[in-house]
C-alpha positions, 0 to 999 in steps of 0.5 A: 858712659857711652857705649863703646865702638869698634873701629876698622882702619889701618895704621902706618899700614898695620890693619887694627881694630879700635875699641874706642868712645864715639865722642873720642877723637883721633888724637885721643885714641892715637895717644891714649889707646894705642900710646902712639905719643908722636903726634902731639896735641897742642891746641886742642881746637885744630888751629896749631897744626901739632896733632897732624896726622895723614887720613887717606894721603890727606894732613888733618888736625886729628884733635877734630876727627872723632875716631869713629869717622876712620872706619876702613880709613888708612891713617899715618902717624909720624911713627910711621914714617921713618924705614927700617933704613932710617929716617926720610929725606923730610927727617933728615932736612928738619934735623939737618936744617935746624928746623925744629926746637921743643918738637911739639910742632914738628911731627906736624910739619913732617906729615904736612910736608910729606903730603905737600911734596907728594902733591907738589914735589917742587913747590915754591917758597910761597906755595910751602908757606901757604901749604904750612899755613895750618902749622903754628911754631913758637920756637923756630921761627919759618925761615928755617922750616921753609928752608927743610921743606926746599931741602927735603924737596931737592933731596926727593927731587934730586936732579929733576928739579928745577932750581927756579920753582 
């Protein structure tokens, strides 16, 4: 057994101390260590896009990040996106626009589309579908994930948007 390590980081702004095996990944350590059970593990080789977590603002597959990597990181699970006042404009469009189904991918899109918008507030259907390119659905079908992500888009828009972007 490899020694273990502690790790440093903050999640869904809460500093915490991990104890955790260099060779566990994020994801093990999200689920197993901390039973933060959102972010789903689907793959298990990065190419499904369930497990995506943020890592500094940024989406990453958190079955390829070890743990250990994330010391003084800050990561975001999708347990931490909702408020105390409920869920977000980017919940709210999935559950409103049919866009999800099992919800193994869904958590995965939710964090992906948050930082999409935070990059680019008004994409394009193109630029949305390049963006989720990483995420893999075997229910839904994209029509309708691309069609949450432009309402989640208009909601956080709002009249700021343009409707031909």
């Amino acid at each position: 057994m490899a020694t273990q390590r502690i790790v440093s980081t903050t999640i869904n702004g809460t500093e915490k101390s991990l104890l955790c095996e260099p060779r566990q990944t994020l994801l093990e350590v999200l689920r197993d260590n901390l039973n933060m059970t959102g972010t789903k593990e689907g793959c298990s080789n990065g190419n499904c896009g369930a497990c995506t977590v943020l890592l500094n603002g940024d989406p990453v597959t958190s079955c390829l990040v070890l743990a250990v990597e994330c010391e003084g990181t800050e990561i975001e699970t999708i347990e931490g996106i909702a408020t105390k006042d409920g869920l977000t404009p980017v919940q709210n469009a999935f559950l409103e626009n049919a866009a999800l189904q099992c919800g193994i991918c869904t958590p995965g899109f939710i964090m992906s589309t948050k930082a999409l918008l935070k990059q680019n507030p008004n994409p394009t259907e193109e630029e949305i579908r390049f963006y989720l390119a990483g995420n893999l659905c075997r229910c839904t079908g994209y029509d309708k994930i691309v069609g949450a992500v432009q309402d989640a888009a208009q909601r956080q828009c709002g009249a700021g948007c343009t409707s031909d972007a």
